[in-house]
C-alpha positions as CSV (number, residue, x, y, z in Angstrom):
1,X,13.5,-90.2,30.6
2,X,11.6,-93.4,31.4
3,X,10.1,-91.9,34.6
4,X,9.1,-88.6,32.6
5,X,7.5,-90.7,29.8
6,X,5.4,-92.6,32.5
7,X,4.3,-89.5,34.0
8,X,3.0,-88.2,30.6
9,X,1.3,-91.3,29.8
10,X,-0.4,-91.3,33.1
11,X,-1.7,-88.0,33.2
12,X,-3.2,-88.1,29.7
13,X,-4.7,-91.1,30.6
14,X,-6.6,-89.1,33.7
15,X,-7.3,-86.4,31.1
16,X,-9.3,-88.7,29.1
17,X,-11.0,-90.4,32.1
18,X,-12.1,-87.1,34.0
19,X,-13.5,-85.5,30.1
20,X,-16.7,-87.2,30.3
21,X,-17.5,-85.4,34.1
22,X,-16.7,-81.8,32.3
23,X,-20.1,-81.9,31.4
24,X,-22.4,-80.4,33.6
25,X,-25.9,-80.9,34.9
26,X,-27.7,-77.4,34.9
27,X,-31.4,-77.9,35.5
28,X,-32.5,-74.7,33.2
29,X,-34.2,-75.7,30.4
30,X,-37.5,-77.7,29.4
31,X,-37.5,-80.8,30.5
32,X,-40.5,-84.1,29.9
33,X,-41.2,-86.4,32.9
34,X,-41.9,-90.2,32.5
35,X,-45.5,-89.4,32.8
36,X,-46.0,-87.0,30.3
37,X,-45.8,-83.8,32.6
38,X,-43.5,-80.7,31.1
39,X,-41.2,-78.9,33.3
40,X,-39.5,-75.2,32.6
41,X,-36.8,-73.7,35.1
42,X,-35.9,-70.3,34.4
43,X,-32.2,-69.2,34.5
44,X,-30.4,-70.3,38.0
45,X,-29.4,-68.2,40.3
46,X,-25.3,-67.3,41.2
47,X,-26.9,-69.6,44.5
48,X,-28.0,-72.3,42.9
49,X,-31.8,-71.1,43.4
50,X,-34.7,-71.7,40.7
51,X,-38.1,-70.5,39.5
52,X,-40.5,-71.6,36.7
53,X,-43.5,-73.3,35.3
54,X,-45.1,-77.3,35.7
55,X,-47.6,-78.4,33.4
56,X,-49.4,-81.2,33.9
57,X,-49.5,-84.5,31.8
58,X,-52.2,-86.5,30.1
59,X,-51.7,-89.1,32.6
60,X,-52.7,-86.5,35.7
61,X,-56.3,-87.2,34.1
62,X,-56.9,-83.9,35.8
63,X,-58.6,-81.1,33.4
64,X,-59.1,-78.6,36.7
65,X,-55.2,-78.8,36.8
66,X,-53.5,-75.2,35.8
67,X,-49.6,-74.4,34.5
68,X,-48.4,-74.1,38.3
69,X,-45.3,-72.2,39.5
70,X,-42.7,-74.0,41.0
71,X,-39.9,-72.7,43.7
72,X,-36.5,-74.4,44.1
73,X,-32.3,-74.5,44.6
74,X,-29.6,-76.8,42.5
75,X,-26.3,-77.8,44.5
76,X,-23.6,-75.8,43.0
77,X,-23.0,-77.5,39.7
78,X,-19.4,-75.9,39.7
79,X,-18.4,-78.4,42.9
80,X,-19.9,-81.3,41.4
81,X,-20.7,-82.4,38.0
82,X,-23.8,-83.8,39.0
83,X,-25.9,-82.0,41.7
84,X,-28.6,-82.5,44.0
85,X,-31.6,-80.4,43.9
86,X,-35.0,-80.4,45.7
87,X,-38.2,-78.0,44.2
88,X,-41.5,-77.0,45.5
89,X,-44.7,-77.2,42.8
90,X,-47.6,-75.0,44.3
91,X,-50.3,-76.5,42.2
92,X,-52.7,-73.7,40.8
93,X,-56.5,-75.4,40.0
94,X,-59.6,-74.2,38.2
95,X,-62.0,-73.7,40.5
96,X,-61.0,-75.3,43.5
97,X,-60.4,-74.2,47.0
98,X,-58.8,-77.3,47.8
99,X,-54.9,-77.0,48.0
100,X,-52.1,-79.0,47.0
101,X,-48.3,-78.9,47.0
102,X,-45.7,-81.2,45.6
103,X,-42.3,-81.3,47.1
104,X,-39.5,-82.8,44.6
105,X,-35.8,-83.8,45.7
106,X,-33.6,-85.3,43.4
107,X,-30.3,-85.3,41.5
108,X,-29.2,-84.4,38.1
109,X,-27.3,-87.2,36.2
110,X,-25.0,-87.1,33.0
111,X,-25.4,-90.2,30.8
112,X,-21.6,-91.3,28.7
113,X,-23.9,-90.2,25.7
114,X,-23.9,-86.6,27.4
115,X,-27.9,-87.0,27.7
116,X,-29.3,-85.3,31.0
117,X,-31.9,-86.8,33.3
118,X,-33.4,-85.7,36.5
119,X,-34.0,-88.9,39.0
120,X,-36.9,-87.6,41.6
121,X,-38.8,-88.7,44.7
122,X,-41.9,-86.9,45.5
123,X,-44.4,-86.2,48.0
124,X,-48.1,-85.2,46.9
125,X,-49.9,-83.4,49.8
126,X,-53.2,-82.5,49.8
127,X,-55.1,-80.6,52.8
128,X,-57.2,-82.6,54.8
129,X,-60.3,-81.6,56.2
130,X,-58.9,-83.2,59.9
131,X,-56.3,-85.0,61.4
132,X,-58.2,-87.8,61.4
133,X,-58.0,-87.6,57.8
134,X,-54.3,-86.6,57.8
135,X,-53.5,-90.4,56.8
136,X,-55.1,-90.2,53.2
137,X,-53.4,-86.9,52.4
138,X,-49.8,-87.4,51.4
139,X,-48.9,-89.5,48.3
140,X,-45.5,-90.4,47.2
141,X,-43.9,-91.0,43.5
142,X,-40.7,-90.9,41.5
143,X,-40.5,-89.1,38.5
144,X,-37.2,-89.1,35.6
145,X,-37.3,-86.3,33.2
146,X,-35.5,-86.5,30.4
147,X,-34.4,-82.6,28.8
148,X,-36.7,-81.1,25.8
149,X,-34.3,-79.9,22.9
């Protein structure tokens, strides 16, 4: 009986422990970045990829800068609680010919207060006129969004 009760003790004790991790990290939704951008992903797909809308912030200081589509794929959240996830942000401008892209990779983190947040490195790459001017046309960041409710 002493063996049994031991048991029992010790697997509600890992049922307690793993209840926190049941929670997990889907990137649909509205989410707000650190600078003020906004962020919408569509429904996921059954393989993890992603569409939807970026919006710029105040802090992009950028009128000419339009709701751009963005392009991307989630780790399958059903094999860990917290996935990876990289997205593409083809940036859309009023009246400009120059082009930009953004490229995001990041993961998706549950807090013990069950709040989500999206931790991201970027890369900002705008098209240069030559490659002697290739060294001014990449710019790197992070960004953490925090979701919208």
């Amino acid at each position: 009986m002493g063996s049994s009760a031991f048991v029992l003790v010790l697997a509600l004790a890992l049922a307690v422990c793993v209840t926190p991790m049941e929670r997990k990290c889907l990137l649909s939704g509205s989410w707000r970045s650190d600078t003020g951008c906004r962020m919408i992903v569509f429904t996921l797909g059954k393989d993890g990829s992603f569409s939807g809308s970026y919006l710029p912030g105040p802090t992009a200081g950028n009128s000419e800068i339009l709701t751009s589509p963005l392009e991307g794929s989630q780790q399958d959240a059903e094999l860990v609680p917290q996935p990876t996830f990289s997205f593409t942000v083809h940036w859309k401008l009023q009246d400009s010919e120059t082009s930009r892209t953004t490229a995001f990779l990041g993961q998706c983190y549950v807090g013990t207060n069950g709040e989500e947040t999206l931790h991201a490195l970027w890369l900002l790459r705008e098209a240069a006129d030559s490659p002697a001017e290739d060294w001014k046309a990449t710019r790197i960041g992070t960004s953490i969004f925090t979701r919208i409710k």
